[in-house]
C-alpha positions in Angstrom: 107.7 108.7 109.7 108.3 104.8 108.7 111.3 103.9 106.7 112.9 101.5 105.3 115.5 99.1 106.8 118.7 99.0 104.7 119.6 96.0 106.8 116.4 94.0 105.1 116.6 95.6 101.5 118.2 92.9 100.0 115.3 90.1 101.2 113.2 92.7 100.2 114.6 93.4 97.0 115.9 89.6 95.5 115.4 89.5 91.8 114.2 93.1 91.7 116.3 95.6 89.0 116.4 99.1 90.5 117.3 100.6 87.5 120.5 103.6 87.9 119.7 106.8 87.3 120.7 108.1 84.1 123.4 110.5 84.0 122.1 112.9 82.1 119.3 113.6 84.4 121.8 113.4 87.4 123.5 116.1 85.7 120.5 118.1 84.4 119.3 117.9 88.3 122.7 119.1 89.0 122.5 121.8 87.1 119.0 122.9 87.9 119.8 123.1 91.5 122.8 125.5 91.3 121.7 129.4 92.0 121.7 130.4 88.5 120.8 127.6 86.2 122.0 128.3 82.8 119.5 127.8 80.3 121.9 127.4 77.7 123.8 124.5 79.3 119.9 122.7 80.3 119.2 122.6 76.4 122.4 121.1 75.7 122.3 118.5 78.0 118.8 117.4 76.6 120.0 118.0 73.0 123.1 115.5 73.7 120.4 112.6 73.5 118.4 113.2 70.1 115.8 110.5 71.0 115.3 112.1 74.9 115.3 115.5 72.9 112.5 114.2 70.2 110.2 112.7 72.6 110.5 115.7 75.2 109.5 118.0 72.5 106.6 116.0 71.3 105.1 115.6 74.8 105.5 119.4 75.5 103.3 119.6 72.4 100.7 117.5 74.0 97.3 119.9 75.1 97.8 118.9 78.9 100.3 121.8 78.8 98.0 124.1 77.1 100.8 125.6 74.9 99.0 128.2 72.5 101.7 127.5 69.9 103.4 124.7 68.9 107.2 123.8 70.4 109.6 123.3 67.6 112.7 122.9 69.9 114.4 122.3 73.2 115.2 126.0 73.2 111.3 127.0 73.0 110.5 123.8 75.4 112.9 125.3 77.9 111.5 129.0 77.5 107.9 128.3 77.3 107.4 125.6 79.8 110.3 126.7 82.7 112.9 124.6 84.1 110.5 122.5 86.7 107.9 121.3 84.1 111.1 120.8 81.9 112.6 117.9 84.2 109.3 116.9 84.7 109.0 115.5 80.7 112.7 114.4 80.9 112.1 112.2 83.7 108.7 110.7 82.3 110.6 110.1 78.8 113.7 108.7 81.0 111.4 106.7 83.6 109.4 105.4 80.9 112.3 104.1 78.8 114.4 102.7 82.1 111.6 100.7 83.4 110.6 98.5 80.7 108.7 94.8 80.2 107.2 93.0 77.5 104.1 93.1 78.9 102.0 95.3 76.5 99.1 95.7 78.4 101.6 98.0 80.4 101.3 100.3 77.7 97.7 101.7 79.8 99.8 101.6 82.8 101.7 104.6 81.0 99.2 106.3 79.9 97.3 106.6 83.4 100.4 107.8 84.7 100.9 110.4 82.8 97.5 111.8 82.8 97.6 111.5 86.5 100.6 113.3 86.8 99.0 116.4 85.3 96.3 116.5 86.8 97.8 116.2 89.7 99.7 119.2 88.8 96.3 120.9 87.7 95.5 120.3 91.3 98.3 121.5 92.9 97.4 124.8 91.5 93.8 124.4 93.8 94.6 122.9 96.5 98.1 124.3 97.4 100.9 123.0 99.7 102.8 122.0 97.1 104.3 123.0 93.7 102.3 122.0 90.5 106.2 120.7 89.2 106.1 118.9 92.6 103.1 117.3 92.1 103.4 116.3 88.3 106.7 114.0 89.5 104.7 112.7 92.3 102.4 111.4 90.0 104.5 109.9 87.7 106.9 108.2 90.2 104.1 106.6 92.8 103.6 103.8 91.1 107.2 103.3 89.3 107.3 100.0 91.7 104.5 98.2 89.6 106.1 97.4 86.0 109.7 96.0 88.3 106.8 94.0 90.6 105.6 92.4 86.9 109.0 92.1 85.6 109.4 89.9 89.1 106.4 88.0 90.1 104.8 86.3 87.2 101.5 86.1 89.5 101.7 89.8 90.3 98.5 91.0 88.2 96.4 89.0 90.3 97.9 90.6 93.8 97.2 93.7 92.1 93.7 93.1 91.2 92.8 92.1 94.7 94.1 94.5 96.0 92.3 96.9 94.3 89.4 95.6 95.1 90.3 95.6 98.9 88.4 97.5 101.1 89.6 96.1 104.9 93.0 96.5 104.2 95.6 99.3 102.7 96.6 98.0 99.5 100.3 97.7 100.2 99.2 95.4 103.0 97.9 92.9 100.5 100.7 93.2 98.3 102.9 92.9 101.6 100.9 89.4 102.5 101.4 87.9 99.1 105.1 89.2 97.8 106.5 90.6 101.2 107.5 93.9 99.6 105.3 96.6 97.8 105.3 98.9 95.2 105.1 101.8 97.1 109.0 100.5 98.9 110.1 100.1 95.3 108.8 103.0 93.9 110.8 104.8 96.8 113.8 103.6 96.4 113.6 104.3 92.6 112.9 107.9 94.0 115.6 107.8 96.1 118.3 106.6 94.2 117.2 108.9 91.5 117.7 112.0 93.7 114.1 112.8 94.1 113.3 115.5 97.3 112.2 113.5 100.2 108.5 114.8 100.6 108.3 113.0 97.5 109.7 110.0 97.8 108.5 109.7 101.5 105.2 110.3 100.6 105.7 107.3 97.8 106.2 105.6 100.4 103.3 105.9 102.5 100.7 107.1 99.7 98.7 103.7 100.6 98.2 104.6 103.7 95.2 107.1 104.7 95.8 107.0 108.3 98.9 109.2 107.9 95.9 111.8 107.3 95.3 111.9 110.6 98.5 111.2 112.1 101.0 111.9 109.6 104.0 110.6 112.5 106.8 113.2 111.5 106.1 112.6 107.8 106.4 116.1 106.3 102.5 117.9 105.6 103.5 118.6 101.8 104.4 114.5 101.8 100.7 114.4 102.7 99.3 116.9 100.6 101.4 115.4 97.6 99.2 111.7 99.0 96.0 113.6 98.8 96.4 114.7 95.4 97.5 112.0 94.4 94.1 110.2 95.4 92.1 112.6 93.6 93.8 112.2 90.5 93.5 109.2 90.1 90.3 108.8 90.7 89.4 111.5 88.3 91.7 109.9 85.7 89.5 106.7 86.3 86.6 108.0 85.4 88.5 110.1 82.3 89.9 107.0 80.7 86.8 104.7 82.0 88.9 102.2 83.5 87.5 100.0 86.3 87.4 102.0 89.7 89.1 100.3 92.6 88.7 100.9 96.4 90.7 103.5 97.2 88.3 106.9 96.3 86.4 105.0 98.7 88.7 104.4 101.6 90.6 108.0 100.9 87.9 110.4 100.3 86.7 111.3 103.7 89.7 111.3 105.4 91.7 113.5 102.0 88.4 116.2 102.8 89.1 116.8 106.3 93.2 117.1 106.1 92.7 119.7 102.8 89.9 121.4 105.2 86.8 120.8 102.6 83.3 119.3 103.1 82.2 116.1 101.2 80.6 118.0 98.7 83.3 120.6 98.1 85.5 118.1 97.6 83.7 116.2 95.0 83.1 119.3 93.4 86.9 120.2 93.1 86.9 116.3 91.4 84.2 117.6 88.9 86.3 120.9 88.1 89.0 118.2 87.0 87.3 116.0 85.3 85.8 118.8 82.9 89.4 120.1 82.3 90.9 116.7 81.5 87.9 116.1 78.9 88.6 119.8 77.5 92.1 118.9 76.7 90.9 115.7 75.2 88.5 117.7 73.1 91.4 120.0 72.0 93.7 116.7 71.2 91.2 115.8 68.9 90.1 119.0 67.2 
């Protein structure tokens, strides 16, 4: 399992702003973690922050959560949804707001993000190995280090559009050759310091690298699983939002089908399955 080397961190992270984690998620995790998490004392928390508490209830509204009845409150949000998709929308709301730029065009980074995070919880439910909760803060936090890599590197966009493109190379190695530091690193220590679990944050860390498929080297199998459905996703959410595809269905399809234990054809099917439910809950946004 690779880490990283607290000795080198600050080379690797000069003119980089980790942002803190907020306290009121630090103490909502708290409280979520004890044996018997009081319900009560969750809504309060949220409520505390009228903005955090506005947007959480609007996004619970949203048809990716396929709530048959509209959410009015933090109460209903807490008793409708449960406690893990809960953190789940006050970590996007609190992410989103923590790690910002003037870049507008960032606005799409946002958006992909948060359609890949549920449907990588839709997968979760498929595939298995992991919790759809899991899964849904995987995808939202993989790519965390890419708005604090703009912020840093006024020539980052064009890193990022070769490496996209890159089909020789893992995409971190490119970003590695031109910055020397990655996304991925940043976008695990965000996780980290934010007290993520560490098959999340570990898999952050490697979820460029398709070889760990194979020979995963002590990193934890729902760290992989979290990768693999991670790859999906966004390749699904791609072709959802018809944004330009980039390399890595291509380098991460075959070796994604043989670690989840599916055929080619099984496993573009299961990419199908997805793509017609993400276009369903677009149809029911609009209806």
């Amino acid at each position: 399992m690779r880490t990283v080397d607290d000795s080198r961190l600050e080379d690797t992270l000069k003119g980089i702003n980790i942002p803190a984690c907020p306290a009121v998620l630090a103490e909502l995790m708290g409280e979520l973690r004890k044996p018997l998490t009081n319900g009560k004392r969750v809504a309060q928390l949220i409520g505390q922050d009228v903005g955090l508490a506005a947007v959480l209830v609007r996004s619970a509204n949203s048809p990716l959560f396929g709530m048959r009845r509209k959410i009015a409150s933090v109460d209903e949000a807490t008793r409708l949804l449960g406690f893990g998709m809960l953190t789940n929308l006050v970590q996007e709301a609190l992410l989103r707001s923590s790690v910002t730029t003037q870049d507008a065009s960032l606005e799409r980074f946002w958006d992909s993000a948060r359609y890949t995070a549920a449907a990588s919880a839709q997968l979760a439910r498929t595939v298995g190995g992991t919790r759809p909760e899991t899964a849904y803060t995987f995808g939202l936090f993989r790519d965390c280090g890419i708005p604090l890599l703009v912020q840093r590197f006024p020539d980052y966009k064009q890193v990022l559009r070769e490496a996209n493109q890159t089909v020789d190379r893992w995409f971190t190695e490119v970003e590695d050759a031109a910055l020397n530091t990655n996304h991925a690193v940043i976008g695990y220590l965000l996780a980290r310091s934010w007290g993520l679990a560490d098959t999340v944050s570990q898999g952050i860390l490697e979820h460029h690298d398709y070889s760990i498929f194979a020979n995963p080297r002590g990193l934890a199998v729902e760290s992989c699983t979290l990768v693999a459905i991670n790859v999906i996703a966004e390749y699904v959410v791609g072709n959802h939002l018809r944004t330009v595809q980039d390399a890595e269905w291509a380098k991460g399809r075959e070796p994604i089908a043989r670690f989840l234990g599916y055929t080619l054809t099984e496993l573009d099917d299961i990419a199908d399955d997805l793509l017609y439910w993400l276009d369903e809950q677009k149809n029911q946004e609009a209806a």
